[in-house]
FITORMAR-882717 format. One line per 3 residues: for each residue x, y, z of C-alpha. Coordinates in nm, 4 decimals. Example, Ala and Ser with C-alpha at 12.3 -4.5 7.8 and 13.67 -1.06 7.14 Angstrom:
BEGIN
1.2300:-0.4500:0.7800 | 1.3670:-0.1060:0.7140
***
This chain:
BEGIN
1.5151:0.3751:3.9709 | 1.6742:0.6863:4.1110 | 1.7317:1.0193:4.0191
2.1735:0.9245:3.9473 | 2.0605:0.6174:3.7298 | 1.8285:0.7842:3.5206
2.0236:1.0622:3.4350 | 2.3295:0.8301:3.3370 | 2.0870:0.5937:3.0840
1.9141:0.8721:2.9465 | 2.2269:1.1444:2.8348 | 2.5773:1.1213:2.7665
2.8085:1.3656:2.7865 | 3.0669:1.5202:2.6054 | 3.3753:1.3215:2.4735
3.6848:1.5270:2.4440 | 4.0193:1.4866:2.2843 | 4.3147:1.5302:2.4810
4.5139:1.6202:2.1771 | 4.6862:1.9689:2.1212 | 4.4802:2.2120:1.9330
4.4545:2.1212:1.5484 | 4.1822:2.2806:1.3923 | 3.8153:2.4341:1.4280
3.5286:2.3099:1.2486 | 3.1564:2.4248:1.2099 | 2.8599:2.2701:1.1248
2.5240:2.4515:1.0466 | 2.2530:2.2842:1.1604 | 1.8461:2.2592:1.0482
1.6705:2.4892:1.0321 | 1.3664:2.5827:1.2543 | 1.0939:2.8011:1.0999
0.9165:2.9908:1.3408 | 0.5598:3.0183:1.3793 | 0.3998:3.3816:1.1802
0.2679:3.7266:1.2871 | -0.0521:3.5316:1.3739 | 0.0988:3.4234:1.7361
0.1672:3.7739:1.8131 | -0.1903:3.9157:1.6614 | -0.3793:3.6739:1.9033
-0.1833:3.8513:2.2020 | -0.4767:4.1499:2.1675 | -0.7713:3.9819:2.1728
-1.0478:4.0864:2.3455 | -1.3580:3.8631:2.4978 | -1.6733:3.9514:2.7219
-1.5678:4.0471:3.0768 | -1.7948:3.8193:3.2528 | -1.6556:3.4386:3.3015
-1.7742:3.1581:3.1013 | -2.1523:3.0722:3.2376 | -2.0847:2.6935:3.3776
-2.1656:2.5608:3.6979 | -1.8817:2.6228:3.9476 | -1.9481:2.2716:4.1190
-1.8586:2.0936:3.7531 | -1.5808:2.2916:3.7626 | -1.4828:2.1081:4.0974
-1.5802:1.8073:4.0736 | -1.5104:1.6696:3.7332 | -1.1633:1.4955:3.7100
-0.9795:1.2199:3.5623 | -1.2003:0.9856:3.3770 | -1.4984:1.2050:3.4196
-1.3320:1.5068:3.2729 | -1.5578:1.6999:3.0517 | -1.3990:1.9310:2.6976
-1.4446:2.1384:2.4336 | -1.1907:2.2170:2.2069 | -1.2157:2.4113:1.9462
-1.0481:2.6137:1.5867 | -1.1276:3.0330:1.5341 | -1.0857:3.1614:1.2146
-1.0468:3.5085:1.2697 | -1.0518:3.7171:0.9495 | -1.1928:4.0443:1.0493
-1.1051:4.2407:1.3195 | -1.4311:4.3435:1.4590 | -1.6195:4.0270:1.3764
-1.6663:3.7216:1.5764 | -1.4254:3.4295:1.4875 | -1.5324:3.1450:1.2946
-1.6141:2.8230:1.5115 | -1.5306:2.4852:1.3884 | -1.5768:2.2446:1.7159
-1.2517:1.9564:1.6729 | -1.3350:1.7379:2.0070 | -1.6361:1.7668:2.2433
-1.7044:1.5993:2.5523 | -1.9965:1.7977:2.7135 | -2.3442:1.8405:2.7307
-2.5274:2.0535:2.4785 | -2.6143:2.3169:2.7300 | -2.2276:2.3798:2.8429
-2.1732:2.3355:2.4115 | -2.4146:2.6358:2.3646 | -2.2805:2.8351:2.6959
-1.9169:2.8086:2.5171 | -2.0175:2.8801:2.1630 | -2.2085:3.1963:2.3056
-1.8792:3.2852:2.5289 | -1.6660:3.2338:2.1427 | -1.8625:3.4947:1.9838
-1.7463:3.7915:2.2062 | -1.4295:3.7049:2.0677 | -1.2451:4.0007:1.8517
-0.8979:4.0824:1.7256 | -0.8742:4.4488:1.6869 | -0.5144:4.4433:1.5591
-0.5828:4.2179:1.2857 | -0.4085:4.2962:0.9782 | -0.5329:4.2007:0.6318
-0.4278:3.8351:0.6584 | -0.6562:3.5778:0.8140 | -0.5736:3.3757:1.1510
-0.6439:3.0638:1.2904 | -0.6243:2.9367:1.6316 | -0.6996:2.6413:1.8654
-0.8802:2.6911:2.2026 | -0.9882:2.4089:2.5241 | -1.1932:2.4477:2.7544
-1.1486:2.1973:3.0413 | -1.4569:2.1276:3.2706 | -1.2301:1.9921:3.6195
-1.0382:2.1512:3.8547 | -0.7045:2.1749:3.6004 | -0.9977:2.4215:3.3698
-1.0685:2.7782:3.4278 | -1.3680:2.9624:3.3053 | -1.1511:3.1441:3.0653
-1.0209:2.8335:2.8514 | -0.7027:2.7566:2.8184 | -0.4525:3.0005:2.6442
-0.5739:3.0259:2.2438 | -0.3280:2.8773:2.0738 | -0.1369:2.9438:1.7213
-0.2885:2.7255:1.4362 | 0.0198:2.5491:1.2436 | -0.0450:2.7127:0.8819
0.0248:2.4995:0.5550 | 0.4034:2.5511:0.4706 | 0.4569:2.8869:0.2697
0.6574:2.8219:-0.0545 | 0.8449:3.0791:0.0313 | 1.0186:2.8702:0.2952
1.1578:2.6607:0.0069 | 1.3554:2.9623:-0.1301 | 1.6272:3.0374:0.1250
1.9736:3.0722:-0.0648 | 2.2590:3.0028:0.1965 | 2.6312:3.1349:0.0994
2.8276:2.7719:-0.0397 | 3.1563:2.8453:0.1959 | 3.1607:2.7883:0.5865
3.2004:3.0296:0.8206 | 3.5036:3.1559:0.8248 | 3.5869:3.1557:1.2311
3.9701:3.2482:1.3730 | 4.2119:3.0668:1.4721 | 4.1984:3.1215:1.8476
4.4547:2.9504:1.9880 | 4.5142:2.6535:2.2395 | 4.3071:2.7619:2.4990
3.9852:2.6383:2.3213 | 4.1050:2.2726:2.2748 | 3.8918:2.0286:2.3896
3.5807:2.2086:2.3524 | 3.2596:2.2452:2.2098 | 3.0851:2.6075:2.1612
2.7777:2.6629:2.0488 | 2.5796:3.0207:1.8220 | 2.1949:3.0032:1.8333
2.0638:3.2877:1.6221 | 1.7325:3.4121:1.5382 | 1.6896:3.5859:1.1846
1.4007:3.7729:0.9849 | 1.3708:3.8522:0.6761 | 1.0577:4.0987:0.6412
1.1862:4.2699:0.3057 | 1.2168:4.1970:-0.0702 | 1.4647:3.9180:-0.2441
1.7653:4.0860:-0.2282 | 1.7453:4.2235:0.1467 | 1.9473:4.0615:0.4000
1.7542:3.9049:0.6932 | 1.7962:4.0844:1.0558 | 1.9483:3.8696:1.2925
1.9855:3.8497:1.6637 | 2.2216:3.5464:1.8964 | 1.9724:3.4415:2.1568
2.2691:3.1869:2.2921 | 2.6128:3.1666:2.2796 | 2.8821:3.0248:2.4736
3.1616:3.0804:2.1949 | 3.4290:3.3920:2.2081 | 3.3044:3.7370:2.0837
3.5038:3.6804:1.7047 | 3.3034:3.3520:1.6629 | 2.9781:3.5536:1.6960
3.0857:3.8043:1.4587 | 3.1461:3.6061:1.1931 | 2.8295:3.3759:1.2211
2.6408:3.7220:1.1721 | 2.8480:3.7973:0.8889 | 2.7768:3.4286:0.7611
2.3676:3.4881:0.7973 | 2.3517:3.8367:0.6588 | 2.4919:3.6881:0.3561
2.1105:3.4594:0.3482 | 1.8882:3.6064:0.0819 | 1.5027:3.4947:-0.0445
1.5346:3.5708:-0.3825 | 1.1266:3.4482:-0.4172 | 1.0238:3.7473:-0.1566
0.8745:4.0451:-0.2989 | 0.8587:4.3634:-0.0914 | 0.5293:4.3842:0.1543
0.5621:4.0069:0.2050 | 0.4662:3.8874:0.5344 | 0.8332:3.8170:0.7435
0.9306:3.4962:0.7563 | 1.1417:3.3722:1.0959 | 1.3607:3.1242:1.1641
1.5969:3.0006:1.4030 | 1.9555:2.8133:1.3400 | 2.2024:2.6430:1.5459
2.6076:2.6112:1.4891 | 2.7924:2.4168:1.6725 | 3.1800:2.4447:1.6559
3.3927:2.1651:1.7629 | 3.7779:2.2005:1.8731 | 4.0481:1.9676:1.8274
3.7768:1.7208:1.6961 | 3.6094:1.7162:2.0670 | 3.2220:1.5525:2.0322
2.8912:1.7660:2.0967 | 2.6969:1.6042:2.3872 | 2.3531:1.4117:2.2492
2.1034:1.2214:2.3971 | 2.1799:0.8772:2.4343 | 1.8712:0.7303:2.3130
1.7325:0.9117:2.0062 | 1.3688:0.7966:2.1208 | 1.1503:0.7939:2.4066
0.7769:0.6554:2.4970 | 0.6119:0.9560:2.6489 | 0.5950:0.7942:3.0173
1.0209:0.7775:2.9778 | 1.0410:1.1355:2.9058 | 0.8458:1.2499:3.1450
1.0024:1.1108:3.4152 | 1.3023:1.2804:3.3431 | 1.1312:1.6543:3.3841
1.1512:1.8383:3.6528 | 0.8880:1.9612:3.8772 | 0.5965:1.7066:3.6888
0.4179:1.6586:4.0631 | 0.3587:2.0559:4.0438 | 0.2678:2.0472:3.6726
-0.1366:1.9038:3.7024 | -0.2675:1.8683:3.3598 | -0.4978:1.6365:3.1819
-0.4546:1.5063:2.7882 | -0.7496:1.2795:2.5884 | -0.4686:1.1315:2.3912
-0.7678:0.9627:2.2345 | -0.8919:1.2607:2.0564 | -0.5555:1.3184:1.8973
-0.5213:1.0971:1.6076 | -0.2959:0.8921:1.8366 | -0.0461:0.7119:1.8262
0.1998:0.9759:1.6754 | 0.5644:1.0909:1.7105 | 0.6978:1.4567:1.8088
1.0374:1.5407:1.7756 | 1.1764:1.7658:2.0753 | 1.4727:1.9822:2.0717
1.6150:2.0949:2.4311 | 1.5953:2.4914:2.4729 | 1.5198:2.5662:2.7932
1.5947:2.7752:3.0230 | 1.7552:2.9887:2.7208 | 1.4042:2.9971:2.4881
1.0850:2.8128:2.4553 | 1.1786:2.4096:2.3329 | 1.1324:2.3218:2.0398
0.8247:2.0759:1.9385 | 0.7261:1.9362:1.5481 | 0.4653:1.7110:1.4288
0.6200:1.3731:1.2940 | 0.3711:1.2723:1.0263 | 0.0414:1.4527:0.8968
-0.0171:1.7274:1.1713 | -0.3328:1.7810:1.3989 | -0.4571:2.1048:1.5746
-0.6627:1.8826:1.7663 | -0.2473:1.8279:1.9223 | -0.2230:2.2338:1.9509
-0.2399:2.2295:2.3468 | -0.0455:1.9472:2.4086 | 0.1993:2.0246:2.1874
0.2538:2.4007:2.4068 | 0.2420:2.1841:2.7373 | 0.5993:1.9690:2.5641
0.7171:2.3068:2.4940 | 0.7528:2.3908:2.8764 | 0.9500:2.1171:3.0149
1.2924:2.1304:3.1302 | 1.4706:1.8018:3.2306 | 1.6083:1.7232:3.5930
1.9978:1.7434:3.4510 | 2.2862:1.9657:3.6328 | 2.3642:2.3094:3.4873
2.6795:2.1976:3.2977 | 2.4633:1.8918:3.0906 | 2.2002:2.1429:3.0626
2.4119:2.3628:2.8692 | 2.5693:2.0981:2.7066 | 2.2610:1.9612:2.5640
2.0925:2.2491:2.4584 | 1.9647:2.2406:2.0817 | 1.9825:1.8556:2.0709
1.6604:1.6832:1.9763 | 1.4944:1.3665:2.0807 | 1.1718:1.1559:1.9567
0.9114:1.1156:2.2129 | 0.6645:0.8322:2.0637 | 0.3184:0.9446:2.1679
0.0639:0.6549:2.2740 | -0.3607:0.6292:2.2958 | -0.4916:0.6580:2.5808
-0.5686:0.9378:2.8991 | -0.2717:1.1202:3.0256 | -0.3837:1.2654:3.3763
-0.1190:1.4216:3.6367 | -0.2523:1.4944:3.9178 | 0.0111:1.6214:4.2342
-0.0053:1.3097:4.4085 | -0.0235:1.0853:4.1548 | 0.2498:0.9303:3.8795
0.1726:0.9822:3.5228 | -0.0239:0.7384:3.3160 | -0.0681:0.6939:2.9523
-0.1724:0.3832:2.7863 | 0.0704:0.1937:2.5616 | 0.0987:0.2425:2.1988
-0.2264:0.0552:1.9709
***
């Protein structure tokens, strides 16, 4: 199948109306909480300065199949004390085990705060691994209650009339807010997108700093989220993907640059088969990836691979499509890209 075919079965554009301008509507999308101070806090760690004591020929010559692991949760809750080690999927030999376990408890994070963190680490044992590990990853915390308190205003926004000129078209606000203070403080907000006119961005930041918490109390940790409007002129149609669900093999052949992306996944060791639901935010932000179903940190470093890819569409779909989500289904199996080789996954059990 080529490149032209598989863009036009997997997106469809936008529909427009070719009627005169009639009237502007908006529509306020989910909501996406963003991960806590803890994703930040692991930005300062600090680890022994020598590499990871493991054989460099392992290091070269394990691949594919023969792939050796470790991956593992830290608990850090003391910032000059060794993190916590709880081992979630191990492949190697108890000597490499020890040499990693040894390597974990350099581990400190000297601007922890008073609240606890947790995050996921691999370490791969092929030529994809480094002595380092792999980046340590965010653990997904248990949902805060507070998330369950956020009081939106009951109108709309209340956008201008802007004339003719916008008929037929489809604009689009993404805005990031915080609210870091007590229940009656506004949340600070920032547009990290926009494609609408100046006054339509004015009065979505009028609409949000209307938001309130009333269940915060003052020294609460902030709480972050991200929300999407989409405004639609002279009833035009917001581009969406044309199938609402993909197998994993079907999405990724429609991202660019996968022969220069080598990686290797033990789909096995991740509870599999599950569902993910992925919403298009590249090259504006990082995209957007949840857990369908119970989550797994075991997932944590496949989860930030989804969160890189950007799909082989033109600049104007691209655009188009940004903020719109899809459901990749997520089989058993070993997912192993290698640059001259397609990428396999076994089907769904």
């Amino acid at each position: 199948m080529n490149n032209h075919q598989k863009r036009n079965g997997f997106l469809r554009n936008v529909a427009t109306v070719g009627a005169l301008w009639a009237a502007l509507t908006g529509v306020a999308q989910a909501i996406t909480v963003l991960p806590d101070e803890g994703g930040q806090v692991i930005q300062c760690l600090t680890r022994a300065t020598g590499p990871l004591a493991v054989s460099e020929q392992m290091m070269r010559e394990n691949r594919g199949e023969h792939a050796t692991y470790l991956r593992v949760k830290l608990a850090f809750d003391r910032p000059d004390q060794a993190p916590k080690v709880a081992v979630l999927a191990n492949t190697v030999n108890e000597s490499v085990h020890d040499e990693v376990l040894k390597y974990l408890a350099s581990y400190r994070l000297p601007c922890l705060g008073t609240r606890a963190v947790e995050a996921i680490q691999e370490f791969h044992f092929s030529p994809l691994g480094t002595a380092e590990g792999k980046p340590l990853r965010a653990a997904a915390m248990s949902s805060d209650p507070v998330e369950n308190c956020l009081v939106m205003p009951k109108r709309n926004p209340d956008v201008p009339n802007l004339g003719s000129r916008y008929a037929g078209t489809v604009a689009k606000v993404f805005v990031q807010a915080t609210f870091d203070g007590g229940g009656q403080v506004g949340p600070q907000t920032k547009i990290i997108f926009s494609d609408a006119p100046g006054a339509v961005d004015n009065e979505v930041l009028a609409y949000l700093a209307d938001y309130r918490m009333p269940c915060r109390s003052s020294g609460d940790k902030p709480f972050a989220f991200r929300q999407r409007f989409t405004f639609a002129y002279d009833d035009s149609k917001p581009a969406h993907f044309k199938a609402s669900q993909l197998s994993l093999q079907q999405f990724l052949s429609s991202v660019q640059g996968w022969r220069e992306r080598p990686a290797f996944f033990d789909l096995a060791s991740m509870a599999c088969p599950f569902q993910v639901e992925w919403t298009a935010m590249k090259p504006v932000d990082t995209n957007e990836v949840r857990e369908l179903g119970p989550s797994d940190p075991n997932r944590a470093e496949f989860l930030a691979w989804l969160r890189t890819m950007e799909l082989k569409l033109n600049p104007k779909l691209t655009k188009q499509l940004l903020g719109e989500t899809l459901v990749i289904a997520v089989p058993c199996g070993t997912l192993d890209f290698q640059p001259s080789a397609l990428p396999v996954a076994s089907s769904p059990t």
